[in-house]
C-alpha positions, 0 to 999 in steps of 0.5 A: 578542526573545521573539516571534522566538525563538518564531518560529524555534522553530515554523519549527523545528518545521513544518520537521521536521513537513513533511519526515517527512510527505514521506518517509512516503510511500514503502515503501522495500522496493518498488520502486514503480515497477516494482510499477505497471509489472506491474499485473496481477501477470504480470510477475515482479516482483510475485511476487518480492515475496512472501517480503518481503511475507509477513517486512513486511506488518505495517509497511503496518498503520495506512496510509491507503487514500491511502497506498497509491493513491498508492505502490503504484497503483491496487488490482486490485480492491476490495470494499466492505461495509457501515458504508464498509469496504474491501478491497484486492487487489493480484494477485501472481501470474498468473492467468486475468487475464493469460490463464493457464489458472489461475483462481487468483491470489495477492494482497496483501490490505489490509482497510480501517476505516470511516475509511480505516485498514488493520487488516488485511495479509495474502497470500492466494489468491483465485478470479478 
């Protein structure tokens, strides 16, 4: 009796485990899809985002790289510097990337500890 009472305890427990894992990977406020969809940030849908982004970027704080590879694609750019840091650049708004004649784009900017954590979210404007 006691070994399957333990039994449905830990089915139980791994069963919360497994289904919170499965909803962490979503950001609810994007619509994901459409986010890969305007890759370059050339579309509308992007730069519609901004204001959400500047009131929410700190609930993207402490998400692995994976994380965000996997909801929100592959980034626009991305920048590595000494001891295995990284940065993400997701483009926002068009730019000479999407043959405007601006040089200049705004981004969402994820900063990345050596072990994959985000410290850092921030919108700014970066030179293509």
């Amino acid at each position: 009796m006691w070994k399957t009472k333990n039994f449905y305890i830990l089915f139980a427990l791994f069963s919360i485990l497994a289904f919170s894992a499965c909803n962490s990977n979503k950001i609810n406020w994007i619509e994901t899809d459409r986010w890969k969809k305007d890759y370059k940030g050339c579309e509308t849908y992007r730069s519609s985002l901004i204001p959400v982004l500047n009131k929410r970027k700190e609930e993207l704080l402490g998400k692995r790289d994976a994380f965000f590879f996997q909801t929100l694609g592959k980034a626009n750019r991305v920048s590595y510097s000494n001891r295995g840091k990284k940065i993400f650049y997701y483009y926002l708004t068009s730019g000479s990337q999407c043959d405007n004649k601006t040089g200049k784009t705004n981004c969402l900017t994820i900063e990345f500890e050596a072990l994959g954590t985000s410290r850092l979210v921030y919108l700014e404007e970066i030179q293509l």
